[in-house]
VEXKETI-839491 format. One line per field, with one value per residue (C-alpha): y, z negated, x; residue in one letter; residue number from 0. Coordinates in nm, 4 decimals, m for minus. Layout:
BEGIN
north: c(Y	...)
up: c(Z	...)
east: c(X	...)
aa: c(a	...)
i: c(NUM	...)
END
This chain:
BEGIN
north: c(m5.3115	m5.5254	m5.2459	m4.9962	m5.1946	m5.2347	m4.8524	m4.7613	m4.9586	m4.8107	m4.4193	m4.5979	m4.7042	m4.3515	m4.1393	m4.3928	m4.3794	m3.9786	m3.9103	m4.2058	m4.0387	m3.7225	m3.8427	m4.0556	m4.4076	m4.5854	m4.8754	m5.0902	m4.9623	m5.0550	m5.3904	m5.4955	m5.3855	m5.6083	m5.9054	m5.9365	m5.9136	m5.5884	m5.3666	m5.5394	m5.5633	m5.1986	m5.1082	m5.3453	m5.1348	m4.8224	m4.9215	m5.0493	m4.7407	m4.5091	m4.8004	m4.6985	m4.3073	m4.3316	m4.5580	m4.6011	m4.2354	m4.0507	m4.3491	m4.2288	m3.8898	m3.9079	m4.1460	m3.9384	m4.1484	m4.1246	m3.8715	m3.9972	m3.8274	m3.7804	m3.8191	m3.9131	m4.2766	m4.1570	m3.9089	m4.2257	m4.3755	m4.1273	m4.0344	m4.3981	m4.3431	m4.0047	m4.2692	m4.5265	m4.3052	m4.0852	m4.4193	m4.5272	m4.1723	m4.2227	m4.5577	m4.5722	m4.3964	m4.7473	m4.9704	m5.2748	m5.1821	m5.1108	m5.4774	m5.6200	m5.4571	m5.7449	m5.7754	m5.5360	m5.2232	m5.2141	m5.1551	m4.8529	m4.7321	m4.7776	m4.5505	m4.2925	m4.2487	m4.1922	m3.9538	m3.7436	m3.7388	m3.5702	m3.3364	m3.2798	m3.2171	m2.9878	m2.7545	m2.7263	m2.6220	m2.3849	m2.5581	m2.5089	m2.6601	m2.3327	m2.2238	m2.3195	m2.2985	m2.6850	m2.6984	m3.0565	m3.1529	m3.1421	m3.3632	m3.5767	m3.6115	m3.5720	m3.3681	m3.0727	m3.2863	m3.0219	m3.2873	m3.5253	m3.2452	m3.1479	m3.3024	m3.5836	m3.2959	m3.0492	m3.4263	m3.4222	m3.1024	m3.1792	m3.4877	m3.3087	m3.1300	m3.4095	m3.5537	m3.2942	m3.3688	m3.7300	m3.7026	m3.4749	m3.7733	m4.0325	m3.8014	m3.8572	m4.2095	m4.2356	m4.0701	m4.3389	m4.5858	m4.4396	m4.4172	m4.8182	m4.8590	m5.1188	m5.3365	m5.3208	m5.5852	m5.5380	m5.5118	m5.2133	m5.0184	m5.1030	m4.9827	m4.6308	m4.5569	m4.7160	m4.7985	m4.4412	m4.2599	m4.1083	m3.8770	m3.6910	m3.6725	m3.5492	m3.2944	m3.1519	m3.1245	m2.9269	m2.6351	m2.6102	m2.6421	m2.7464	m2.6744	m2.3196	m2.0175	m1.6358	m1.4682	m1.1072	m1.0954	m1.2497	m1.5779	m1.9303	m2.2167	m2.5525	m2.7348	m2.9416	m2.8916	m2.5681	m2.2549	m2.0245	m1.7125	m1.6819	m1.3605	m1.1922	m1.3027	m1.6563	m1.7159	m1.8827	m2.1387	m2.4825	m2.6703	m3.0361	m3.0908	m2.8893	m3.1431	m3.4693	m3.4799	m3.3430	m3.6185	m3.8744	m3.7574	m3.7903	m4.0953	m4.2162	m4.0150	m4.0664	m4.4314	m4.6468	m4.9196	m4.6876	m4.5099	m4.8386	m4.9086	m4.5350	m4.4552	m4.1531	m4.0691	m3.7519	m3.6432	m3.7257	m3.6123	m3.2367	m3.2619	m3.3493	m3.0668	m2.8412	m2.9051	m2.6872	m2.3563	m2.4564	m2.5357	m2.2372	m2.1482	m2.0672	m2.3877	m2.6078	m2.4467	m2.5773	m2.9079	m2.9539	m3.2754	m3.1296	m3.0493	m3.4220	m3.3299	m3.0499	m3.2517	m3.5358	m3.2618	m3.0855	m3.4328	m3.5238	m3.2748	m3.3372	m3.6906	m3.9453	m4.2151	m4.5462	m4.7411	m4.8973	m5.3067	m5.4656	m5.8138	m6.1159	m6.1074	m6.2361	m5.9009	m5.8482	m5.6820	m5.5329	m5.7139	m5.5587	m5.2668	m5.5055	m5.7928	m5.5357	m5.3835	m5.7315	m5.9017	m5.5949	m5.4304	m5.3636	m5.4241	m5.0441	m4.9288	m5.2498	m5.2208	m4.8734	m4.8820	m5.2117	m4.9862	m4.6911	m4.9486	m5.1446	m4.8687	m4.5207	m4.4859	m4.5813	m4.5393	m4.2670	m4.4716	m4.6808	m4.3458	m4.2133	m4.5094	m4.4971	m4.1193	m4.1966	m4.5150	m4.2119	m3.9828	m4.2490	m4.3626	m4.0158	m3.8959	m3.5680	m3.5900	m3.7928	m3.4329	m3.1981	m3.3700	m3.4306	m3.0889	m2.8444	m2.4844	m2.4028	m2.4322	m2.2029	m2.1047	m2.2514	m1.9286	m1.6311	m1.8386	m1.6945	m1.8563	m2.0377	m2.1415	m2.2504	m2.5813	m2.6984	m2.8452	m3.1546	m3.2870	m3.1335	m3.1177	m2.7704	m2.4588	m2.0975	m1.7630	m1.6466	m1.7590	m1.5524	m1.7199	m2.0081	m1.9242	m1.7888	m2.1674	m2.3496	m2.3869	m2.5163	m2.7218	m2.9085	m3.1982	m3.3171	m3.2441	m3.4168	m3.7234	m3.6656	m3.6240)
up: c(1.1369	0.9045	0.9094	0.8470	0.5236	0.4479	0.4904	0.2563	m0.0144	m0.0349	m0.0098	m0.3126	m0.4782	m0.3996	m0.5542	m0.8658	m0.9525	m0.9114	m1.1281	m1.4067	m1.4378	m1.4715	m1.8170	m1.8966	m1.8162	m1.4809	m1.7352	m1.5733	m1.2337	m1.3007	m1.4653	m1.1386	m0.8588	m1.0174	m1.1119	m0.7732	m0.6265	m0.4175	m0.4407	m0.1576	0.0670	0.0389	0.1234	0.4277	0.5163	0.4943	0.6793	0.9598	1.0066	1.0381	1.3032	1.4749	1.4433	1.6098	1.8912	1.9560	1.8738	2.0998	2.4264	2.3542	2.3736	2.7101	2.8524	3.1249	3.1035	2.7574	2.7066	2.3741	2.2982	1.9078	1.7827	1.4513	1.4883	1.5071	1.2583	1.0659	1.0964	1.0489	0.7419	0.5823	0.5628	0.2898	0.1286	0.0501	m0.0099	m0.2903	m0.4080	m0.4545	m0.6347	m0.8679	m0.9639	m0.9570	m1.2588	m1.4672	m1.4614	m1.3893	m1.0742	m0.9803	m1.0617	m0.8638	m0.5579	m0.5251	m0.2447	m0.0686	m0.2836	m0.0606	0.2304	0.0235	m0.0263	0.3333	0.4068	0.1707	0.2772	0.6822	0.5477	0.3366	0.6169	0.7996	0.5515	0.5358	0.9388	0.9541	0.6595	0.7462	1.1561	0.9842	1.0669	0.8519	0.8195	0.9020	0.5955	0.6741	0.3667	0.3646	0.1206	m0.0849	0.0666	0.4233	0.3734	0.1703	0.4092	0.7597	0.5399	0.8122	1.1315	1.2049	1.3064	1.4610	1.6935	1.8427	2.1869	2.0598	2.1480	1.9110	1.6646	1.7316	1.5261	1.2529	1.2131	1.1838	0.8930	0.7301	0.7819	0.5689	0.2738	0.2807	0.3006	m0.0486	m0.1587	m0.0554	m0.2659	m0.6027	m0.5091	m0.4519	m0.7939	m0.9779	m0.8054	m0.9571	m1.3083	m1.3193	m1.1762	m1.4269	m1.3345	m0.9673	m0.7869	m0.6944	m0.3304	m0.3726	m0.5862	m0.2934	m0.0354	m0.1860	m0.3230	m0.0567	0.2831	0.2545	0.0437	m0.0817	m0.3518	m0.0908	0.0755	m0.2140	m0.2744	0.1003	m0.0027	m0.2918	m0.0502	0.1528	m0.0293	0.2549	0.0080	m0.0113	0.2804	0.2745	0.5374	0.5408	0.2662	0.0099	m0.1149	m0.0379	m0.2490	m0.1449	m0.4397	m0.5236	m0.1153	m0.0552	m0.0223	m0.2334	m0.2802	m0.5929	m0.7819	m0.8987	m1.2442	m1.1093	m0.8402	m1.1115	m1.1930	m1.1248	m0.9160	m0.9321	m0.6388	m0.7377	m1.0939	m0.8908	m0.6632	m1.0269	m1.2058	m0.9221	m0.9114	m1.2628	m1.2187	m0.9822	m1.1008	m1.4118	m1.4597	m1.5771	m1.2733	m1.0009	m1.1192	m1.0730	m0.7297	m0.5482	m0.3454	m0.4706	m0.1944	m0.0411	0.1429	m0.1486	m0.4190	m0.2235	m0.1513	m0.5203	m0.6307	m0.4651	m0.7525	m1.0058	m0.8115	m0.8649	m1.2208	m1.3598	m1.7888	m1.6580	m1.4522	m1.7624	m1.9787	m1.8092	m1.7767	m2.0768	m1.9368	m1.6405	m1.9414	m1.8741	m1.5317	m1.5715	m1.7398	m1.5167	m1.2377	m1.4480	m1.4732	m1.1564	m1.0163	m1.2221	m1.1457	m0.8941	m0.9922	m0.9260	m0.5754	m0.6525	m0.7607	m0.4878	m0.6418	m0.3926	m0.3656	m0.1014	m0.0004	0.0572	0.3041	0.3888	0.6968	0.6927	0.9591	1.1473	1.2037	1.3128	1.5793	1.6834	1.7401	1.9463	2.1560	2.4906	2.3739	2.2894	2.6036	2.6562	2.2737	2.2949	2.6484	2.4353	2.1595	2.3818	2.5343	2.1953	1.9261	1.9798	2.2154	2.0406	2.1726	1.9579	1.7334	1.5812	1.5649	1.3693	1.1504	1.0932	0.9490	0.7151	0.5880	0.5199	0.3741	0.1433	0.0491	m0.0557	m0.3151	m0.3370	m0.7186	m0.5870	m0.4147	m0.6635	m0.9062	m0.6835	m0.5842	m0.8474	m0.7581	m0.6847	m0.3178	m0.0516	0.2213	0.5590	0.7659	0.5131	0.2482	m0.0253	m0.3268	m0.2116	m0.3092	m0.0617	0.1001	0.4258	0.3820	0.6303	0.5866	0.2403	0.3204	0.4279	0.1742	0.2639	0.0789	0.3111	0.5062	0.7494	0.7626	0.7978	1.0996	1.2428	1.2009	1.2872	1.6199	1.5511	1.2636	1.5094	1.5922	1.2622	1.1004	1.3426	1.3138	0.9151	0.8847)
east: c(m2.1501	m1.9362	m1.6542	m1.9075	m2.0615	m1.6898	m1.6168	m1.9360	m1.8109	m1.4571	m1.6548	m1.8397	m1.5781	m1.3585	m1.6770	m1.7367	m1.3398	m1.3360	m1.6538	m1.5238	m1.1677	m1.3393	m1.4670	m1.1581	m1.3808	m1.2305	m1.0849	m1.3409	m1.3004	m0.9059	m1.0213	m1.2269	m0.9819	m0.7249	m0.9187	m1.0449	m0.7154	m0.8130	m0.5028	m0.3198	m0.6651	m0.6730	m0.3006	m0.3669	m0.6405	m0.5197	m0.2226	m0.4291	m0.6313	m0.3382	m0.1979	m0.5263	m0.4605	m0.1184	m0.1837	m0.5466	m0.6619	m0.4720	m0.5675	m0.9447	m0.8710	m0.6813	m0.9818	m1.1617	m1.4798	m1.4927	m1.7917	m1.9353	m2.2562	m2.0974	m1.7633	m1.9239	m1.8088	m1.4630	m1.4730	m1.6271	m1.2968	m1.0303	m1.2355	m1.1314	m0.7727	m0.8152	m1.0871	m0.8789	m0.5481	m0.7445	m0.9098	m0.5471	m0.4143	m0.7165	m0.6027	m0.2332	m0.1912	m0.2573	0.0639	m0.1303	m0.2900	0.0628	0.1642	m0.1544	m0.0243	0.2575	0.4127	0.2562	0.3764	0.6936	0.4313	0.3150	0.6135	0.6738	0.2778	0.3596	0.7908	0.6059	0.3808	0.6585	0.8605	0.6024	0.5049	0.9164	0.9746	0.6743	0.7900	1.1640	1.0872	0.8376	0.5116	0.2264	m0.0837	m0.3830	m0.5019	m0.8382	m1.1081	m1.2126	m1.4207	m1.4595	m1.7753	m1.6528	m1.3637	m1.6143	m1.8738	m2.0397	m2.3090	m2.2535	m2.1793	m1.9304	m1.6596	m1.9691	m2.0225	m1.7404	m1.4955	m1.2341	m0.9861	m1.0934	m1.1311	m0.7213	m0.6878	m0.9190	m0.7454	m0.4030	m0.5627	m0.6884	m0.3278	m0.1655	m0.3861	m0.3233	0.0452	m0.0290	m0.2279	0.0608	0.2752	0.0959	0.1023	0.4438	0.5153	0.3053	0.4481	0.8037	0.6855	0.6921	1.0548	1.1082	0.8549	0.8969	1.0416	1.4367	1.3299	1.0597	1.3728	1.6267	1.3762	1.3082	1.6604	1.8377	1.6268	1.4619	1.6794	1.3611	1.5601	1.7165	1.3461	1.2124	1.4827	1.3690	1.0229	1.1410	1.3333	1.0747	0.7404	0.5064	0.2042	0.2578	0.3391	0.2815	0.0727	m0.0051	0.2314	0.0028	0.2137	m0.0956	m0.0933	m0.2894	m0.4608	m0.7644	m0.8407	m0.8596	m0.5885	m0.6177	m0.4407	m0.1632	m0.1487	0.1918	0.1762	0.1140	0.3574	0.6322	0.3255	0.3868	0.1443	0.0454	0.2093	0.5186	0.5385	0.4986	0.7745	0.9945	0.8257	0.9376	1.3261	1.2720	1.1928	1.4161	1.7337	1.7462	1.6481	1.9554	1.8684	1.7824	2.1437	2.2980	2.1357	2.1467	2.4837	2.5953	2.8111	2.9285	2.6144	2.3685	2.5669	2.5823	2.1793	2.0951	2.2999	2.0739	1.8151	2.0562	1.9585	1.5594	1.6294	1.5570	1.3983	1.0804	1.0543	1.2091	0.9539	0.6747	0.8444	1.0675	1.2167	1.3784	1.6512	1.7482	1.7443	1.9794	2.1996	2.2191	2.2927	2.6283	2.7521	2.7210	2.8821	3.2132	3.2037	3.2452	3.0158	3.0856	2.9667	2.6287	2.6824	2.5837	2.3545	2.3680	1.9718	1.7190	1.5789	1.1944	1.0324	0.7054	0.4932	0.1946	0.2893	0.5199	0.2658	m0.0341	0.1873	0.3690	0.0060	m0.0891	0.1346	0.0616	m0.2688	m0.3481	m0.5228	m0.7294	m0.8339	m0.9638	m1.1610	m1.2811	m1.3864	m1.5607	m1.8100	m1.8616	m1.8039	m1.7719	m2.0963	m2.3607	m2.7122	m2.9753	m3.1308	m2.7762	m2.6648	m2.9528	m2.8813	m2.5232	m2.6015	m2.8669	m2.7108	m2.4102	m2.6334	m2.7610	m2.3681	m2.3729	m2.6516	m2.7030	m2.6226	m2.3517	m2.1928	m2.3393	m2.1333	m1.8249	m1.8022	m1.6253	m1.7446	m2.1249	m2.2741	m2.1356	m2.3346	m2.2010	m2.2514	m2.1157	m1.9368	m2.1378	m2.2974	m2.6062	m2.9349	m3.1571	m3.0890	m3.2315	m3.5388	m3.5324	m3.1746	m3.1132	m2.7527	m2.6658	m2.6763	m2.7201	m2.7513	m3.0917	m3.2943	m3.1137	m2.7784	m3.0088	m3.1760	m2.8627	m2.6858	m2.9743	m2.8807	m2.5536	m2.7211	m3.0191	m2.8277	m2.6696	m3.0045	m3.2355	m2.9458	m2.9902	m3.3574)
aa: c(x	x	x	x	x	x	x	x	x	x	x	x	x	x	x	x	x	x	x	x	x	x	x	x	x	x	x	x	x	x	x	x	x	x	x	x	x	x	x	x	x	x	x	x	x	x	x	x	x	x	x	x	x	x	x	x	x	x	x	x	x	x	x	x	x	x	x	x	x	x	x	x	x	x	x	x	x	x	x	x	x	x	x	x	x	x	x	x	x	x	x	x	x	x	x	x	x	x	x	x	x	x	x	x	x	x	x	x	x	x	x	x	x	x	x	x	x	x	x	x	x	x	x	x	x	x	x	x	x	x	x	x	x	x	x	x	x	x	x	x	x	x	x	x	x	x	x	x	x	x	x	x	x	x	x	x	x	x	x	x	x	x	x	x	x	x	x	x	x	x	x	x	x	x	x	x	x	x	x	x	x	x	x	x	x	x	x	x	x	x	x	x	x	x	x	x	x	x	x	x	x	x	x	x	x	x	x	x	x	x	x	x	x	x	x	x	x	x	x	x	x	x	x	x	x	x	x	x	x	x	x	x	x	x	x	x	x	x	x	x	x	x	x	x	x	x	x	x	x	x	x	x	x	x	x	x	x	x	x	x	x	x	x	x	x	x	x	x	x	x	x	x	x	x	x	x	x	x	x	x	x	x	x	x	x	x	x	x	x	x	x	x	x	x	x	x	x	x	x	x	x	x	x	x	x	x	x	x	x	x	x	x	x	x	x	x	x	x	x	x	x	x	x	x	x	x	x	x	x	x	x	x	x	x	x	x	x	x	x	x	x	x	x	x	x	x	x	x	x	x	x	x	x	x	x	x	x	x	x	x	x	x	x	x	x	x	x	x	x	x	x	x	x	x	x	x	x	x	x	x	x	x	x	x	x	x	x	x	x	x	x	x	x	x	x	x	x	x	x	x	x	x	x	x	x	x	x	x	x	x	x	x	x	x	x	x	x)
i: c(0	1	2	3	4	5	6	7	8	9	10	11	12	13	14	15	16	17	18	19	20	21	22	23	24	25	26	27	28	29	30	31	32	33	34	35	36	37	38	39	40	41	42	43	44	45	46	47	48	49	50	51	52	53	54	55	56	57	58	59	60	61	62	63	64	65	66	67	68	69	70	71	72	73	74	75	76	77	78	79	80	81	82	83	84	85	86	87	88	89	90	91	92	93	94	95	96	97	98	99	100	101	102	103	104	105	106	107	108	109	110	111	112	113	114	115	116	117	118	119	120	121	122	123	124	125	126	127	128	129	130	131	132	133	134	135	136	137	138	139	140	141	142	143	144	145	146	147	148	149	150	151	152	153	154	155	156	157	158	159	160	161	162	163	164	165	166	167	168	169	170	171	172	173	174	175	176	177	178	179	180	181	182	183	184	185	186	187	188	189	190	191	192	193	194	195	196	197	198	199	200	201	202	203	204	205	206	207	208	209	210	211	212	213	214	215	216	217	218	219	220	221	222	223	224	225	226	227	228	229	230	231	232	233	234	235	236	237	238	239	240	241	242	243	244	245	246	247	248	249	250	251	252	253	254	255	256	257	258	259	260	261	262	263	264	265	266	267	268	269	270	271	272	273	274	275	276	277	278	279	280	281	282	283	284	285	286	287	288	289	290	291	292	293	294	295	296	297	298	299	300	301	302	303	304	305	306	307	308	309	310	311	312	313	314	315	316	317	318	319	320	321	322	323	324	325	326	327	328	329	330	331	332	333	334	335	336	337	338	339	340	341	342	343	344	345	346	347	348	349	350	351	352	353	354	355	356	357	358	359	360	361	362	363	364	365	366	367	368	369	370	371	372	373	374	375	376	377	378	379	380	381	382	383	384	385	386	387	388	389	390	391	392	393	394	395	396	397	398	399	400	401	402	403	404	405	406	407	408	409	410	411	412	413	414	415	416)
END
């Protein structure tokens, strides 16, 4: 119950910060989070939910007696990670929640370099995330009980779609985290350029462009959620996504430190020089100060730049991830058979609980205002109107589609009611 006051707070905070930088106003939201020292609690967090992911998840899954009647506490769960990762993209923009983090910034680093990786290895063997329609309001909450309803199996691959948006997320994070090179700590600098070699990361991402893919040979781009289909005259556009990673090896490239501290041998020298044939006018256009980028790129490849200096420093390191796993290893399988019988089965009426104190976290004005198109109805995908009447959660164009998905609806709405 404490987690679960503990999770409603962060959704809380996540909605507030979204609908405050909508109207240029989370200065306050900033102001608190760093006052109160939460930055680091909330990297810890995050960190310790996708521990969970990778080695208590898939234990559940594989347990034969493990027969929940929902899978909403799970969902519950791998829901908190995108919380607290697009809480952090919403606030990592201000330079001073970047200081607060302390210590525990090269632990960020650390999240988001995992998740790029991943988002890397998937594009370049050609593995791409469905391009499934999720609309906001099912990534933001249970409001159709689709994922509450459904085996932990089928759970699996709706996390692995959730997990491609949050390694976008961890992208934008990663780029803020950049833009303050000078005021990081030596350590966090030596960890990206050096540890990670995150330029030559971010060059990958570039190639392959895991946010976009063709099918039926209509070119797919993934923003604000959803795929959506680019036309002709857009396909030279440059995404958000596309201008982060170029804003971080911006970032990292061109600053005079991170220049002093990055190897520049054979290997990266050759990948970085890959950037010249994506360098293109209508690319600088959008982004004039790619120029500098172009630049940087000519030199280098007539140079040999010096070895980095290397400073006689005591280097940090992050101990988040390391102390979770060292306290419990071995421990995975006892933890999760511990977490079936106290947890995830839940009798009717904590159940029925858990969902409304959900549907309360989120107000319908709450999601009306959250949500940037009109409601679609869940059966045909059309604009809707009518709203279900006892949950007041679910949208639909008739009342036909609405009979038609009631009997997939029951459950959730009976839990909702």
């Amino acid at each position: 119950r404490r987690w679960l006051r503990q999770h409603e707070c962060v959704e809380k905070l996540n909605m507030h910060a979204i609908l405050s930088a909508s109207v240029g106003q989370e200065q306050l939201l900033t102001e608190l989070l760093v006052t109160y020292a939460k930055i680091p609690v909330l990297i810890g967090e995050l960190i310790s939910v996708e521990i969970w992911k990778h080695k208590i998840f898939p234990v559940l899954c594989r347990l034969e007696d493990f027969k929940p009647r929902s899978t909403f506490p799970i969902y519950v769960v791998l829901h908190h990670e995108a919380s607290i990762i697009n809480l952090l993209e919403t606030v990592f923009f201000y330079k001073e929640i970047c200081e607060s983090a302390e210590d525990s910034v090269l632990d960020l680093i650390d999240y988001c370099h995992r998740k790029l990786t991943l988002l890397a290895a998937r594009s370049t063997i050609g593995q791409t995330v469905t391009p499934v329609e999720l609309r906001p309001e099912d990534l933001a909450s249970p409001s159709s009980m689709q994922a509450v309803l459904v085996p932990p199996q089928e759970l699996q691959k709706q996390a692995e779609t959730m997990e491609f948006e949050i390694s976008l997320k961890a992208l934008s994070v990663l780029r803020f985290v950049t833009d303050q090179v000078e005021s990081l700590p030596l350590s966090a600098l030596t960890r990206m350029l050096n540890t990670h070699n995150l330029p030559c990361l971010l060059v990958e991402l570039v190639e392959h462009c895991p946010w976009s893919c063709w099918e039926a040979g209509k070119l797919k781009k993934f923003e604000n959620g959803a795929w959506h289909v680019v036309p002709p005259e857009d396909q030279v556009k440059m995404t958000k996504l596309d201008g982060q990673v170029w804003l971080a090896l911006l970032n990292l490239l061109l600053s005079p430190e991170c220049q002093r501290k990055y190897h520049f041998d054979g290997f990266n020298k050759s990948q970085l020089l890959k950037l010249r044939a994506f360098l293109t006018d209508v690319l600088i256009d959008q982004l004039p100060n790619l120029v500098e980028m172009q630049r940087f790129l000519s030199h280098l490849a007539v140079t040999e730049p010096a070895p980095p200096k290397k400073d006689l420093v005591l280097e940090q390191v992050p101990v988040i991830w390391d102390r979770i796993l060292k306290k419990n290893t071995g421990k995975w399988e006892a933890i999760a058979k511990h977490q079936v019988k106290r947890v995830f089965s839940p009798t009717e009426e904590e159940l029925k609980l858990q969902a409304r104190r959900w549907a309360q976290t989120y107000s319908l004005d709450m999601m009306e205002a959250l949500a940037p198109d009109k409601p679609r109805c869940r059966v045909c995908g059309a604009e809707a109107a009518k709203r279900c009447s006892r949950c007041r959660n679910e949208w639909y164009c008739t009342r036909a589609c609405q009979v038609q998905h009631w009997q997939k609806h029951k459950a959730a709405c009976n839990l909702m009611a």
